[in-house]
DSSP file (Angstrom, degrees, kcal/mol; ACC not computed):
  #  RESIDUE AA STRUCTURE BP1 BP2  ACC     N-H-->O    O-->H-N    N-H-->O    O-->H-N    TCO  KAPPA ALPHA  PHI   PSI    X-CA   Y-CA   Z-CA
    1    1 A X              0   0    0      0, 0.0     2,-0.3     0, 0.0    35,-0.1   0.000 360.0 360.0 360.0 164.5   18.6   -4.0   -1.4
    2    2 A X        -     0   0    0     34,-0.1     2,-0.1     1,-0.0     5,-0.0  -0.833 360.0-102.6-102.4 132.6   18.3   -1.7    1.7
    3    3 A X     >  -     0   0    0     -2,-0.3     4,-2.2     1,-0.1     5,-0.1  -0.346  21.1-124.9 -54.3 142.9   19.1   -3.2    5.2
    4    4 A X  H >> S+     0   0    0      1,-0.2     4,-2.2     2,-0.2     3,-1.1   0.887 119.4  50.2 -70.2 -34.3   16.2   -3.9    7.2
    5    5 A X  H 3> S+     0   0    0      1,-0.3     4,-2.8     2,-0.2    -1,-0.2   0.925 112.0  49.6 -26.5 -61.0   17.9   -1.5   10.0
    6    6 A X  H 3> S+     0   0    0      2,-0.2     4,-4.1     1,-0.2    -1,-0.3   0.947 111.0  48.4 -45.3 -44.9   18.2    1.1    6.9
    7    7 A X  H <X>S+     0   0    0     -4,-2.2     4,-2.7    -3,-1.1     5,-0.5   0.998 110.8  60.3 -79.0 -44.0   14.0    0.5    5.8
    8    8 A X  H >X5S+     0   0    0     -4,-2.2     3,-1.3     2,-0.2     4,-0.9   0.751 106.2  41.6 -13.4 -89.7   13.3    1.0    9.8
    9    9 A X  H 3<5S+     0   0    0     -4,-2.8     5,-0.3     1,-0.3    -1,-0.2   0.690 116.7  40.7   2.2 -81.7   14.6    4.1    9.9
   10   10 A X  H 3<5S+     0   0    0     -4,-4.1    -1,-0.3     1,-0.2    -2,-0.2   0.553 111.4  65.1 -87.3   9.3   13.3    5.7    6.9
   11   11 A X  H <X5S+     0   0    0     -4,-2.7     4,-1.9    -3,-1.3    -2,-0.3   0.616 105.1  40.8 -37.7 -45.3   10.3    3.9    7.7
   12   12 A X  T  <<S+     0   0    0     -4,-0.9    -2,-0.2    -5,-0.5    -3,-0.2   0.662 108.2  60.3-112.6  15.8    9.9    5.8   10.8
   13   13 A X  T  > S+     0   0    0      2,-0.1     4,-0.5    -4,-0.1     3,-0.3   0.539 112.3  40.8 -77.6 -24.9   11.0    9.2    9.2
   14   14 A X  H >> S+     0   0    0     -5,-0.3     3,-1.8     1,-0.2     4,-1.2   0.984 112.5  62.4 -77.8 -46.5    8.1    8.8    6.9
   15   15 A X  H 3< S+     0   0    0     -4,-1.9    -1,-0.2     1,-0.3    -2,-0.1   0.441  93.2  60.3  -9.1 -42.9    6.2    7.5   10.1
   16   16 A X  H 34 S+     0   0    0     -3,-0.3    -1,-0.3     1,-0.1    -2,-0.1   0.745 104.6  42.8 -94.2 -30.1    6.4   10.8   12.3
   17   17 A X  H << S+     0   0    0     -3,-1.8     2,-0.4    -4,-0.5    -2,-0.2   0.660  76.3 118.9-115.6  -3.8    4.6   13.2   10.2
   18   18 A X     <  -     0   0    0     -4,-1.2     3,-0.2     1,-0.1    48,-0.1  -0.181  63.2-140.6 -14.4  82.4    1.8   10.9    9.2
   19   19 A X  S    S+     0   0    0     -2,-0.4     2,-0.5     1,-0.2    -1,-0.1   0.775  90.1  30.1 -39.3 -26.4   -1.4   13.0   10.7
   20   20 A X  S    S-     0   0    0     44,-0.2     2,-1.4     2,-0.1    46,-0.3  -0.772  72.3-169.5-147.3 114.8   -3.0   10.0   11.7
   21   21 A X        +     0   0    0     -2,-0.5     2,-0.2    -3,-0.2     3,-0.1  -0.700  30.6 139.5-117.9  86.9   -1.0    6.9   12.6
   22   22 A X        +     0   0    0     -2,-1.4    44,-0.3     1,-0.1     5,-0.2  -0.482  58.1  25.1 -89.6 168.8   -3.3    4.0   12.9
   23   23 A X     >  +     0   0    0     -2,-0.2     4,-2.6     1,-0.1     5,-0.3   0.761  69.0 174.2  45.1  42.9   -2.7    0.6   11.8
   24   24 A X  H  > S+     0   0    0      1,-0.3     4,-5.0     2,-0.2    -1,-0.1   0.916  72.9  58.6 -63.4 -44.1    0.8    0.8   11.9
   25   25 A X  H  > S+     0   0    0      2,-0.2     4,-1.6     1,-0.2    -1,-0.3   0.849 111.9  47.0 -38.4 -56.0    1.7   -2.5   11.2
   26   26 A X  H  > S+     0   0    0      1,-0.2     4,-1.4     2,-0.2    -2,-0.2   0.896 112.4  52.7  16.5 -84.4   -0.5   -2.0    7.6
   27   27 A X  H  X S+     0   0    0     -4,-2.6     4,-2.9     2,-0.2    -2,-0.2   0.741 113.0  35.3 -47.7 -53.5    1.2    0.9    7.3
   28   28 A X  H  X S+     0   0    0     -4,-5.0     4,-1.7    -5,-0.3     5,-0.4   0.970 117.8  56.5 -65.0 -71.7    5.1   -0.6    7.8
   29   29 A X  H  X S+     0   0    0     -4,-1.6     4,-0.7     2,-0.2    -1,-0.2   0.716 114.2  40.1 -22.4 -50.3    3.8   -4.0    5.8
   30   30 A X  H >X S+     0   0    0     -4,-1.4     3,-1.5    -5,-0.2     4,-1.2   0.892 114.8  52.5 -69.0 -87.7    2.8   -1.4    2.6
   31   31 A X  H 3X S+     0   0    0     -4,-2.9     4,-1.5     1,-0.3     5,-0.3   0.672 111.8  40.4  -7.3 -70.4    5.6    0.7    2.9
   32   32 A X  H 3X S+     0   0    0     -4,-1.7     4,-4.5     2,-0.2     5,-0.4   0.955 109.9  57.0 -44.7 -60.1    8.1   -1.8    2.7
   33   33 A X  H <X>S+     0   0    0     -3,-1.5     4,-3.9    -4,-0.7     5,-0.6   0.996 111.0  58.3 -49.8 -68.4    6.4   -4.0   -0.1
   34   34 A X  I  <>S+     0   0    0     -4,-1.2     6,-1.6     1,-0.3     5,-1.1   0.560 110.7  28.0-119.0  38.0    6.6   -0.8   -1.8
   35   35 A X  I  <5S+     0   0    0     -4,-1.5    -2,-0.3    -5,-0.3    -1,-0.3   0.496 110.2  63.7-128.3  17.8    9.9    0.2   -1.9
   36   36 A X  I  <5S+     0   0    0     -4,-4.5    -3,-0.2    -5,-0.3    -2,-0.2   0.887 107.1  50.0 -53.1 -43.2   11.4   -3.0   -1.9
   37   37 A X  I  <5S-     0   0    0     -4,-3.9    -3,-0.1    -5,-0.4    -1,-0.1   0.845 114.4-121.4 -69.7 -46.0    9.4   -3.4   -5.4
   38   38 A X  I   <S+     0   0    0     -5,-0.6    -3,-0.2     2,-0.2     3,-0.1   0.806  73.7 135.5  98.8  40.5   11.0    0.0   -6.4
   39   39 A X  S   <S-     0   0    0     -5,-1.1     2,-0.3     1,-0.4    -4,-0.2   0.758  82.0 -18.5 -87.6 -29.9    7.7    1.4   -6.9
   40   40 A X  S    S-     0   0    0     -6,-1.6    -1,-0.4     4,-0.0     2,-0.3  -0.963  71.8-118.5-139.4 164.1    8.9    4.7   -4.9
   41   41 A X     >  -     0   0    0     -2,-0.3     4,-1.7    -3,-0.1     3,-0.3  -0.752  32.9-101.3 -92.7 163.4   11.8    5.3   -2.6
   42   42 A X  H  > S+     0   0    0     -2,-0.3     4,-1.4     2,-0.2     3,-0.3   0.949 124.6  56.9 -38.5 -65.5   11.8    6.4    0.9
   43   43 A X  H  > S+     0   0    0      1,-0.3     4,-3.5     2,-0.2    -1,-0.2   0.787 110.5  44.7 -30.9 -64.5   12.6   10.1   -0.3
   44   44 A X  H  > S+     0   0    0     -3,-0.3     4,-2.1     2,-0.2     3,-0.3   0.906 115.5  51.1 -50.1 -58.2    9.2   10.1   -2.6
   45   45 A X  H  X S+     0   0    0     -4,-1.7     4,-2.2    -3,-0.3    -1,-0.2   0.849 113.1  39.8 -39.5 -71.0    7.6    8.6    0.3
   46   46 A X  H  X S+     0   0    0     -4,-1.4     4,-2.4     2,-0.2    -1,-0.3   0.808 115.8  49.6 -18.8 -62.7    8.7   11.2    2.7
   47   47 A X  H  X S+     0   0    0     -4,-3.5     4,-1.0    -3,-0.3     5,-0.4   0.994 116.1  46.8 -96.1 -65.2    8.2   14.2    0.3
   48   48 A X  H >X S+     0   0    0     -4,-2.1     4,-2.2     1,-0.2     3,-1.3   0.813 113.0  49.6 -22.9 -62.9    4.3   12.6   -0.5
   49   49 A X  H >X S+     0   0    0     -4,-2.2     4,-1.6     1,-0.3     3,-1.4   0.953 109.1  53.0 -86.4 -51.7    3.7   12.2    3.0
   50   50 A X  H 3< S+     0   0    0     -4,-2.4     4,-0.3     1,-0.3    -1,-0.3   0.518 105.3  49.0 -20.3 -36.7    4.8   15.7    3.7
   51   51 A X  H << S+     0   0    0     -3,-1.3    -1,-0.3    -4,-1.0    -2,-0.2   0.597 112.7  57.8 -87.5 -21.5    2.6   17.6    1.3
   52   52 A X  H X< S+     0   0    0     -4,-2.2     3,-1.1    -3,-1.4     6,-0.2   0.857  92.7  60.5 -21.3 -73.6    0.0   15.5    2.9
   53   53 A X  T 3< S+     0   0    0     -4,-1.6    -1,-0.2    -5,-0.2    -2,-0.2   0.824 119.0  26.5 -43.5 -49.1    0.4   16.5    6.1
   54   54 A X  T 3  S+     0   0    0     -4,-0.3     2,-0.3     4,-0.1    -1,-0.2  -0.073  85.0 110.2-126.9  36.6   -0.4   20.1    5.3
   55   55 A X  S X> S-     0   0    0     -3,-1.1     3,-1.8     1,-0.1     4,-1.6  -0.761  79.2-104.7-105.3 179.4   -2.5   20.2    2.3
   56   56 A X  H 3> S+     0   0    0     24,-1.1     4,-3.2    -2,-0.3     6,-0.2   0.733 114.9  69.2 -61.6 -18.3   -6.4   21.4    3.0
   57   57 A X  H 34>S+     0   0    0     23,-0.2     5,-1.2     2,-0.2    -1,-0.2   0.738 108.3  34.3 -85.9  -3.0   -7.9   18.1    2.7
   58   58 A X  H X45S+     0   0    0     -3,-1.8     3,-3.0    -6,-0.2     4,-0.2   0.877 115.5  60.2 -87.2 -63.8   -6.1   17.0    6.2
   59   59 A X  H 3<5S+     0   0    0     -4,-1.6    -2,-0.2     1,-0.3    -3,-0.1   0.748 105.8  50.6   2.5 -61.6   -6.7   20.5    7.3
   60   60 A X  T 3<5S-     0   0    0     -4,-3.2    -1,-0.3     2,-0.1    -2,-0.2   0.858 122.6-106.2 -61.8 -33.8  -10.2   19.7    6.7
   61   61 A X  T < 5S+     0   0    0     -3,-3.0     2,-0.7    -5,-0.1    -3,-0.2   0.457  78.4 126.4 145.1 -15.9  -10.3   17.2    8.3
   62   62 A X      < +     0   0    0     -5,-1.2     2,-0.4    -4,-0.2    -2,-0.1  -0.800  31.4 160.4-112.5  60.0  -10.4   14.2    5.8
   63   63 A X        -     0   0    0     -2,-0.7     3,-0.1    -5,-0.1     2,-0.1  -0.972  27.1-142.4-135.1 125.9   -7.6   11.8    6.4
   64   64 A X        -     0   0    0     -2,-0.4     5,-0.2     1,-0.2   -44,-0.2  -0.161  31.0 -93.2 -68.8 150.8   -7.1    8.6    5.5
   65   65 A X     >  -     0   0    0      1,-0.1     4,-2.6     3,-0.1    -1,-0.2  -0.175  44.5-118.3 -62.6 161.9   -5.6    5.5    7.3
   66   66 A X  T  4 S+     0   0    0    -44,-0.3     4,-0.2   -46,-0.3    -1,-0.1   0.378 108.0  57.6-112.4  25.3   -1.8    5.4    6.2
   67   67 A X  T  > S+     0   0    0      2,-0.2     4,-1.0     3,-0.1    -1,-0.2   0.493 107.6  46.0 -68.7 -54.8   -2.1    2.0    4.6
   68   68 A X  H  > S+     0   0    0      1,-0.2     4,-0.8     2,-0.2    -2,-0.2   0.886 105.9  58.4 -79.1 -30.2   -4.6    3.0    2.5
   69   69 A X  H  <>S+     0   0    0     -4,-2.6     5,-1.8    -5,-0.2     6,-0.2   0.898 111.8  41.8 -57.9 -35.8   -2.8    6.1    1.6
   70   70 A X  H  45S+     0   0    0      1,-0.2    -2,-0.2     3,-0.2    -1,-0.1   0.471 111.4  55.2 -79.3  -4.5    0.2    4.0    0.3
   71   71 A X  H  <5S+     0   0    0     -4,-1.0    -1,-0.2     1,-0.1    -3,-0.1   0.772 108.5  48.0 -90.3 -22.5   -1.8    1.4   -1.5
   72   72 A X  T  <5S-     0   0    0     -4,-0.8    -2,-0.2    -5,-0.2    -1,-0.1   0.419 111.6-122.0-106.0  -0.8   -3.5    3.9   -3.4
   73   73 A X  T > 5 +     0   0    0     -4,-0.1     3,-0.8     1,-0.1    -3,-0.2   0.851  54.3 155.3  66.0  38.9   -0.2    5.7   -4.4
   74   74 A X  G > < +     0   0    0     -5,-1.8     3,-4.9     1,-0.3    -4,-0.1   0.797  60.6  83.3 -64.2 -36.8   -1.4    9.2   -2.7
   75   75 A X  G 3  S+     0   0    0      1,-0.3    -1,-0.3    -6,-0.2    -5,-0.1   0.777  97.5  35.5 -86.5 -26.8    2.3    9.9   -2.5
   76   76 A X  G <  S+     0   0    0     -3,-0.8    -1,-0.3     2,-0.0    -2,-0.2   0.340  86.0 127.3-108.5  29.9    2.2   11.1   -6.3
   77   77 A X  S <  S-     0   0    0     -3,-4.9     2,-0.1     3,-0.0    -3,-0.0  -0.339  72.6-114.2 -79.3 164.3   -1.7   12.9   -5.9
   78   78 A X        -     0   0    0     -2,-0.1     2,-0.5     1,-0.1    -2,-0.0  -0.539  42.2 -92.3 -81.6 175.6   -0.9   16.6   -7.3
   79   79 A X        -     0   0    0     -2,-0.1     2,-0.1    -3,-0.0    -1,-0.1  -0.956  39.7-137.2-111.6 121.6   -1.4   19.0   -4.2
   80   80 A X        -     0   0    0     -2,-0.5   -24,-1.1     1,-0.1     2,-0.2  -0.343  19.6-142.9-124.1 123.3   -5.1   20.1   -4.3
   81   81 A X        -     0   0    0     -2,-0.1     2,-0.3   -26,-0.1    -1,-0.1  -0.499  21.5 -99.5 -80.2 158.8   -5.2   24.0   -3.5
   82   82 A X     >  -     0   0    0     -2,-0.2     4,-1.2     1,-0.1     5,-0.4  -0.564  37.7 -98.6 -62.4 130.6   -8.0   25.7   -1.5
   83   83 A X  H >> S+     0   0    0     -2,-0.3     4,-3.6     1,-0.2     3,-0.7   0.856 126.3  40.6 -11.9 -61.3  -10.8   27.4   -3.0
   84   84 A X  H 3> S+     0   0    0      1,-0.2     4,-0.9     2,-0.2     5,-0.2   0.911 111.2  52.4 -52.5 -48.0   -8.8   30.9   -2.3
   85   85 A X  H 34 S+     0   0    0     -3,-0.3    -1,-0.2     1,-0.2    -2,-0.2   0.538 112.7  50.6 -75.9  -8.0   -5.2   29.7   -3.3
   86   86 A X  H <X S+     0   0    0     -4,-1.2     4,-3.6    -3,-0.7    -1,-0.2   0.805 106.7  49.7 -86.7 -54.0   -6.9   28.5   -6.7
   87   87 A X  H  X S+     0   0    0     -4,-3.6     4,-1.4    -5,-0.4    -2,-0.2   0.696 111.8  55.7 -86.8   0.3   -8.9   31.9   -7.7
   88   88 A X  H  X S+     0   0    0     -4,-0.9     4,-1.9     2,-0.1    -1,-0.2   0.689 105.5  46.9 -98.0   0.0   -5.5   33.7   -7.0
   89   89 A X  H  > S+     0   0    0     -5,-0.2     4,-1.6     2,-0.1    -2,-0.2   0.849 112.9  52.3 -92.1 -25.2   -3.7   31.8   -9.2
   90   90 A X  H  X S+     0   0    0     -4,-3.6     4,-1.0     2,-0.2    -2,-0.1   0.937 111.6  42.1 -48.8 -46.5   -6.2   32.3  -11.5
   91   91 A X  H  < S+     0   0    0     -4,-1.4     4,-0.3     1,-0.2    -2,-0.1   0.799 108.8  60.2 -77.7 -17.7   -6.3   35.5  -11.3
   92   92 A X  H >< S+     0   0    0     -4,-1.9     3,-2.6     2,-0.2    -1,-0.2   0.948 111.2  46.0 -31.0 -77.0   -2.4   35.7  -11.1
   93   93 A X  H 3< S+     0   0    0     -4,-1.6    -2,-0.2     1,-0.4    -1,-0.2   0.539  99.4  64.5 -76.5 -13.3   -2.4   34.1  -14.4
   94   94 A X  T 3< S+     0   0    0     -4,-1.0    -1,-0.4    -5,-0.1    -2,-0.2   0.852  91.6  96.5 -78.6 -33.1   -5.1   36.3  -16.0
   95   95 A X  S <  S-     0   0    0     -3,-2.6     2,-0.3    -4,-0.3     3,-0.1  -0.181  87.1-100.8 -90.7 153.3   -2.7   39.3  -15.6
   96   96 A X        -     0   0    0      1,-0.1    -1,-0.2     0, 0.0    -2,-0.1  -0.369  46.2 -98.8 -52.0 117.4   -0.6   40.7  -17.9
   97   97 A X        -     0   0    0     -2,-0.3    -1,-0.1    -4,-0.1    -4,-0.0  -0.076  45.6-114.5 -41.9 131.6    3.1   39.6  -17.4
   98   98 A X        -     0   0    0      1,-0.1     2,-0.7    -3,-0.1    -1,-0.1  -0.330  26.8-108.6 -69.3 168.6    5.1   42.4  -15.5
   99   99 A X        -     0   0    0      2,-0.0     2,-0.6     1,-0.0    -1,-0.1  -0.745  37.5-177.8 -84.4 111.3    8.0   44.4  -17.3
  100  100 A X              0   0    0     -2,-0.7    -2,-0.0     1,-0.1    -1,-0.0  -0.842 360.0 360.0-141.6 140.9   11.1   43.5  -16.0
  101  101 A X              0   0    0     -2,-0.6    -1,-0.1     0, 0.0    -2,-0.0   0.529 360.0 360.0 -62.5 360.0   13.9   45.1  -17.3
């Protein structure tokens, strides 16, 4: 088990980049719960709440409290492209592979 000093910590690395940090108490209470259980580690946590932070749907506008993101296990949602970055990876993918020698 991780010292509570230790869950602090990376508790309040995960903590910092959070776009909207309400409810913190929630927040630390979820957190904890789940990675004490070993349902993620801090790292997963961290790297979730990071692609979070900057994907379009915060952008937009459209961010959830950061309880409810870890009760609902956002930290492994795939990272949802924009209209634009979508049709040019389609269209990426439509093209013929280049030649390289």
């Amino acid at each position: 088990p991780l010292p509570s000093n230790g869950l602090d910590h990376d508790f309040e690395e995960w903590w910092a980049p959070y776009p909207r940090r309400v409810a913190r108490k929630k927040a630390k209470a979820a957190w904890v719960r789940i990675v004490k259980s070993g349902e993620a580690t801090p790292a997963e946590l961290l790297a979730g709440v990071r692609r979070y932070a900057t994907s379009d749907t915060v952008k937009r506008g459209f961010i959830v409290h950061p309880a409810t993101w870890l009760n609902e296990g956002r930290w492994t949602d795939e990272p949802v492209r924009s209209p634009i970055d979508q049709a040019l990876a389609d269209l990426k993918a439509s093209l013929p592979p280049e030649d390289n020698p």
